[in-house]
C-alpha positions in Angstrom: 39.7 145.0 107.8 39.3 141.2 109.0 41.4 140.3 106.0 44.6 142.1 108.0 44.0 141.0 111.1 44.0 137.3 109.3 47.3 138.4 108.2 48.7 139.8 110.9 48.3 136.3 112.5 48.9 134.0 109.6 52.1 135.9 107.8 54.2 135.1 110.7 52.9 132.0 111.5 53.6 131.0 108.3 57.3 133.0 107.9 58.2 130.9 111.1 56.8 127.5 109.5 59.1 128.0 106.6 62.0 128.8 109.1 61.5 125.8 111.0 61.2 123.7 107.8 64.6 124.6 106.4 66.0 124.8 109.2 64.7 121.1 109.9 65.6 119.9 106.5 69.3 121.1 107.1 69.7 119.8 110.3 68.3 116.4 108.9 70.7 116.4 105.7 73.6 117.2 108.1 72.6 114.0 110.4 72.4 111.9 107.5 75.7 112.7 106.1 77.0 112.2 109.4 75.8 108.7 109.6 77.4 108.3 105.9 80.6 108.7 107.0 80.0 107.3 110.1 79.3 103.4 107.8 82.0 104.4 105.9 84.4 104.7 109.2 83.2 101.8 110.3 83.6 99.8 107.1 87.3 100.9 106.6 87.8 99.7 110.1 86.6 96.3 108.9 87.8 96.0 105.6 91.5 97.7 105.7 92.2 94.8 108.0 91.5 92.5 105.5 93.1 94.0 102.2 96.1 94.3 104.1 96.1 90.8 104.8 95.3 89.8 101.2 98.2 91.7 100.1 100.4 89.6 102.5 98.6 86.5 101.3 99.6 87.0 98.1 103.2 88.4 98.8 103.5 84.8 100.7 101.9 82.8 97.8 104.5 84.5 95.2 107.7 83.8 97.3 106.0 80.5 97.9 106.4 79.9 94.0 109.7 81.4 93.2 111.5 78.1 91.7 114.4 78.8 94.0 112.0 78.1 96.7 109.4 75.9 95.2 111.9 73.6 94.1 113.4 73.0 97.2 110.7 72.7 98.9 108.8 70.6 96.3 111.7 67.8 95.7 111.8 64.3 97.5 114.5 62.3 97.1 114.3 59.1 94.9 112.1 61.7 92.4 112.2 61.9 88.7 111.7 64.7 86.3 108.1 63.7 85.3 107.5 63.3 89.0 109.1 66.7 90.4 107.4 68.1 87.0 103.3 67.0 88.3 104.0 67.9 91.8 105.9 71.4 91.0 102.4 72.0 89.0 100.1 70.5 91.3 101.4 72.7 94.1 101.5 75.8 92.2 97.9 75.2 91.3 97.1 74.4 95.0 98.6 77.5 96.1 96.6 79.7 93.3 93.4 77.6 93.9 93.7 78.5 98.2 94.4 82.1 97.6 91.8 82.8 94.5 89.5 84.7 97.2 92.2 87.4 98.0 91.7 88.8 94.0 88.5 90.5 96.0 90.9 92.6 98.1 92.7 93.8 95.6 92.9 95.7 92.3 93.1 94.4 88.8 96.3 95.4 88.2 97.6 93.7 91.2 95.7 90.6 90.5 97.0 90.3 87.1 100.7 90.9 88.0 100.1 87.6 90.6 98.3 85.5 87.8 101.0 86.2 85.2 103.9 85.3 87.4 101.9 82.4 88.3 101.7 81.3 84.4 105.4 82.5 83.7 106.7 79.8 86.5 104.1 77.2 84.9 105.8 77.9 81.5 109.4 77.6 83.2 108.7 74.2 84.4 106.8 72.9 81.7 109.6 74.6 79.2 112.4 72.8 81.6 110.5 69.5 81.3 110.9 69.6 77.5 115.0 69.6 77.8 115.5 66.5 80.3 114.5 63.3 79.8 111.3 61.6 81.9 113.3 59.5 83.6 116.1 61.9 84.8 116.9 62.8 88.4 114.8 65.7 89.5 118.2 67.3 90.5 118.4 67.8 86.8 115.0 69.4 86.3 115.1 71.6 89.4 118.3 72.9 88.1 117.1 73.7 84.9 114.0 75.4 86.0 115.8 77.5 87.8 118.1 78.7 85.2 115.6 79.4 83.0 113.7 81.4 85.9 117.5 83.0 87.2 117.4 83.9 82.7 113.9 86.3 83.1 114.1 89.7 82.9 113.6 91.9 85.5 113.4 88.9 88.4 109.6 88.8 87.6 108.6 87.3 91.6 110.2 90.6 92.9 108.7 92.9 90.3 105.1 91.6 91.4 105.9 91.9 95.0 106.8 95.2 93.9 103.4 96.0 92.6 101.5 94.8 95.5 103.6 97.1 97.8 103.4 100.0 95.9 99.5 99.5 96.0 99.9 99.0 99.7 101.7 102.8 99.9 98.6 104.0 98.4 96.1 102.2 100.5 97.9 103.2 103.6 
């Protein structure tokens, strides 16, 4: 007889113990995934910001190399080819080496679509160097750079732009 009137007091005791534990456990499960996407708000807040501006970065360093551009801007007067030749490398290095961070930002693919234009143009002006002589006007190089680069297939600036944007239309 003492047995059930243990019972009687400890069965629901103990049915509302295991109530209040699961029903603890799911509130604390929903509260943690709560929190989860709470960081994950708040990191897309912070870091959308800045993928979008290494996409730009690198949409700025590619039109930045373009011959048509790089030549213009690159050319002093009273240069030669060997001259325009060093400083058409040097800058396209300089331009890599300052946005080599913003390969973080992005994906592979994008990456390598902004490295291989970036070794295509340093083959176009080496390749050009090879058909004017050292002491030529740079005139003579620029043009021949850029009808080598006008010669490419698929105007290869504007097909990596093209990548980068259509990884931006998936981001966004």
């Amino acid at each position: 007889m003492e047995i059930l009137e243990i019972l009687k007091y400890v069965l629901p005791s103990a049915v509302v113990l295991a109530a209040t534990y699961l029903i603890n456990k799911q509130f604390l499960e929903r509260e943690r995934e709560k929190d989860r996407l709470q960081l994950i708000t708040e990191n897309s807040k912070t870091v959308t910001p800045i993928r979008l501006a290494a996409y730009e970065r690198l949409t700025l360093f590619l039109e930045r190399i373009n011959p048509q551009n790089l030549v213009v801007r690159v050319t002093q007067p009273g240069m030669n080819a060997l001259e325009l030749q060093r400083d058409l490398l040097t800058t396209i290095r300089a331009e890599y080496e300052h946005n080599l961070s913003q390969q973080i930002y992005v994906s592979a693919n994008a990456w390598k679509a902004v490295t291989d234009i970036k070794e295509l143009i340093t083959q176009i002006v080496n390749q050009a160097a090879q058909t004017v002589e050292i002491d030529a006007k740079s005139s003579e190089l620029g043009k021949k750079i850029v009808e080598i680069y006008s010669n490419q297939e698929n105007e290869p600036v504007t097909a990596a732009v093209e990548v980068l944007k259509s990884e931006i239309t998936l981001i966004f």
